[in-house]
TORKOL-4160 file (C-alpha; in steps of 0.2 Angstrom, whole numbers, padded with zeros to 4 digits, m for minus):
117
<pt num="1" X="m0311" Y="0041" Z="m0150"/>
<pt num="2" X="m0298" Y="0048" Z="m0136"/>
<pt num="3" X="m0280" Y="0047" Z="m0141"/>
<pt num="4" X="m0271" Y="0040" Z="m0124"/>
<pt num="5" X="m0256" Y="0052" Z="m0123"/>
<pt num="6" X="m0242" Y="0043" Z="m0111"/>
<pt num="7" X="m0227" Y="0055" Z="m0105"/>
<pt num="8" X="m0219" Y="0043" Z="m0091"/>
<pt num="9" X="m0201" Y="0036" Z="m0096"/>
<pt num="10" X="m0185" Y="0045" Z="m0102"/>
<pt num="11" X="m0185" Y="0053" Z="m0121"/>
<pt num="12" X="m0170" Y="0048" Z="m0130"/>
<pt num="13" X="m0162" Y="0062" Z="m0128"/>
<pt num="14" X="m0159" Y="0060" Z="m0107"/>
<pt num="15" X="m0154" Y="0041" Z="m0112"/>
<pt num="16" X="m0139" Y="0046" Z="m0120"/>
<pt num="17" X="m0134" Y="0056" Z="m0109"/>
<pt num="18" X="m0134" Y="0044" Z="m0096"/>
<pt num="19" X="m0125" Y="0031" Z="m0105"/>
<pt num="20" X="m0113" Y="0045" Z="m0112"/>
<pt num="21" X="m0111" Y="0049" Z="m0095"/>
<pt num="22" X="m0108" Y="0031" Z="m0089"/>
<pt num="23" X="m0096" Y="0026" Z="m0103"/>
<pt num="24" X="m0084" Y="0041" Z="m0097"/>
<pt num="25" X="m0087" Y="0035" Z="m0079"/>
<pt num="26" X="m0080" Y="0017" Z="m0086"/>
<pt num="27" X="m0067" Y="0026" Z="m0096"/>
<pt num="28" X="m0059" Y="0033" Z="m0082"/>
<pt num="29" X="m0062" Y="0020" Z="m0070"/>
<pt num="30" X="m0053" Y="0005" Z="m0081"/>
<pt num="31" X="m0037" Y="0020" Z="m0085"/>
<pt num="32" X="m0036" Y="0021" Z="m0066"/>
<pt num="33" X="m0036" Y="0001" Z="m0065"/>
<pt num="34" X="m0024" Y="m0001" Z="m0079"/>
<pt num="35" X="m0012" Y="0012" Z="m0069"/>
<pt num="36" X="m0012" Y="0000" Z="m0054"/>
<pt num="37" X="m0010" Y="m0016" Z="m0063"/>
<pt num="38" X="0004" Y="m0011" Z="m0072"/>
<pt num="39" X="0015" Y="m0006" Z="m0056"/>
<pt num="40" X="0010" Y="m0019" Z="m0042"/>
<pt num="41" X="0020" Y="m0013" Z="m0028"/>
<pt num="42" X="0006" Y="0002" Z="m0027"/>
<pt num="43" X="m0004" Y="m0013" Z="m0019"/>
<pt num="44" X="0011" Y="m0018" Z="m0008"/>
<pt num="45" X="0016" Y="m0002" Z="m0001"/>
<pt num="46" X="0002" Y="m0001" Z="0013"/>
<pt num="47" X="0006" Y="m0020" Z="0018"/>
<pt num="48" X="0025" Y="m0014" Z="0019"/>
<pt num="49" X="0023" Y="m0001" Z="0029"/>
<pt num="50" X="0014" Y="m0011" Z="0041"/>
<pt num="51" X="0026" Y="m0024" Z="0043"/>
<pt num="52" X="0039" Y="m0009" Z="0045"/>
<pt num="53" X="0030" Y="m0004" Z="0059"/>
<pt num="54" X="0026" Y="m0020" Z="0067"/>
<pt num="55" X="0045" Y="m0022" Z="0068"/>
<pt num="56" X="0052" Y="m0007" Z="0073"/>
<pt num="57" X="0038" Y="m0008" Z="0088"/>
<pt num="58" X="0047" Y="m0028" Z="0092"/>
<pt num="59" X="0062" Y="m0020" Z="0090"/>
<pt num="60" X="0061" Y="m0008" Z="0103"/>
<pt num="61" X="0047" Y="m0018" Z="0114"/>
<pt num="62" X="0059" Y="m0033" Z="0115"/>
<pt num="63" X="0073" Y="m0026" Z="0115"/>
<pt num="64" X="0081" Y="m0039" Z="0103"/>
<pt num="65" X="0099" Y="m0033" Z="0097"/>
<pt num="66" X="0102" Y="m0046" Z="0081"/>
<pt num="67" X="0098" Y="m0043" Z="0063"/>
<pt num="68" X="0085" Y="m0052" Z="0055"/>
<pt num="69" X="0075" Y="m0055" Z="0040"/>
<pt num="70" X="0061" Y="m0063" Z="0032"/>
<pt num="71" X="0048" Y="m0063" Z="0021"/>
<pt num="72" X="0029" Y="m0061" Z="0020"/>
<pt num="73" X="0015" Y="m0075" Z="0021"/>
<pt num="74" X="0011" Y="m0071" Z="0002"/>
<pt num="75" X="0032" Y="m0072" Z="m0001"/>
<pt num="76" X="0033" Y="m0054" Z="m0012"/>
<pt num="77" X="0040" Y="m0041" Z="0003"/>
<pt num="78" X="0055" Y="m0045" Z="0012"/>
<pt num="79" X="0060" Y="m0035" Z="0028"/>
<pt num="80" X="0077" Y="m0031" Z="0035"/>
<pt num="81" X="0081" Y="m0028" Z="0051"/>
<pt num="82" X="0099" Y="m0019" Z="0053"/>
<pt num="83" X="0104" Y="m0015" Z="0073"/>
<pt num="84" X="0120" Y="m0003" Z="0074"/>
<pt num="85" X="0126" Y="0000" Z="0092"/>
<pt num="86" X="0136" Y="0010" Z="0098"/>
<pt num="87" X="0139" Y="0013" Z="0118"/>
<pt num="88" X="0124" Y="0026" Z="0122"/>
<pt num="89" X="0112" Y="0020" Z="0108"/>
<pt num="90" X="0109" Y="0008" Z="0096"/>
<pt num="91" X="0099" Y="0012" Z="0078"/>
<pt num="92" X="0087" Y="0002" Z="0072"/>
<pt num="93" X="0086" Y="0000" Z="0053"/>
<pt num="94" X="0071" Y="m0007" Z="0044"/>
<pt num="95" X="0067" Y="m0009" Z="0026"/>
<pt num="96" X="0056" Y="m0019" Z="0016"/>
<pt num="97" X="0059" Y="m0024" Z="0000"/>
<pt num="98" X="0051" Y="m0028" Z="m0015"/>
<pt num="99" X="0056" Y="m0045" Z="m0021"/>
<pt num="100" X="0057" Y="m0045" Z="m0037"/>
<pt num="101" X="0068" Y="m0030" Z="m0040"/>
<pt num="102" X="0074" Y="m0029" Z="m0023"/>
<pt num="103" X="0069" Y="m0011" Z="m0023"/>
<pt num="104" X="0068" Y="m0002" Z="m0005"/>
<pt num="105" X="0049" Y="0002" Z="m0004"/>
<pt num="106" X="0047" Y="0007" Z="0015"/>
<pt num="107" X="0062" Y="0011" Z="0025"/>
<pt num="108" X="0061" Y="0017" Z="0043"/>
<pt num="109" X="0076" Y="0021" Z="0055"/>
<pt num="110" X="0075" Y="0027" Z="0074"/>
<pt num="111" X="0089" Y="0029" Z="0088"/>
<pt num="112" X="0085" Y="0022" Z="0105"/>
<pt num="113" X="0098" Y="0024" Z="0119"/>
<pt num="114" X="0100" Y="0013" Z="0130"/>
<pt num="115" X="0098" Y="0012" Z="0150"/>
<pt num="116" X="0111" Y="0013" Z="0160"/>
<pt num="117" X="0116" Y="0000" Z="0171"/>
């Protein structure tokens, strides 16, 4: 009688090392997660800086001279537009805001001076 002899498959030994090597990838993963979640305006920061941008690029494109603000469609960033003028120049102030502590999380300033007449 032959005895089959099978060595296809993984021995126990390279199976726990792959799922000891996937729990740390989990590990690590949900610590990273748990980082985020527990300040949210990480997540905001791109989408302030954006809207920031957008404005100062009106601002300067439009020529508008008048302060202003508003909110974001989902309601949780609020921009500021400030416009100092002086004869020469004027500066255009731009901070978004987190709204629920109202903390600055994107400010941009920039002096344009104005044509003469």
């Amino acid at each position: 009688m032959v005895a089959l002899k099978d060595d296809s498959g993984y021995s126990i030994l390279e199976t726990l090392v792959s799922i000891t090597i996937l729990g740390l990838i989990v590990g690590i993963t949900v610590l990273m997660l748990n980082g985020i979640l527990k300040n949210p305006k990480l997540l905001l920061i791109d989408e302030a800086i954006n809207l920031v941008y957008n404005e100062i690029n009106f601002s300067m494109s439009s020529k508008t001279l008048t302060d202003t603000s508003y909110f974001n469609r989902s309601g949780n960033i609020k921009v500021e537009r400030k416009i100092i003028q002086s004869h020469k120049t004027s500066k255009i102030i731009v901070n978004a805001k987190f709204k629920g502590t109202n903390k600055i999380l994107v400010s941009i300033n920039t002096i344009v001076y104005n044509e003469s007449d």
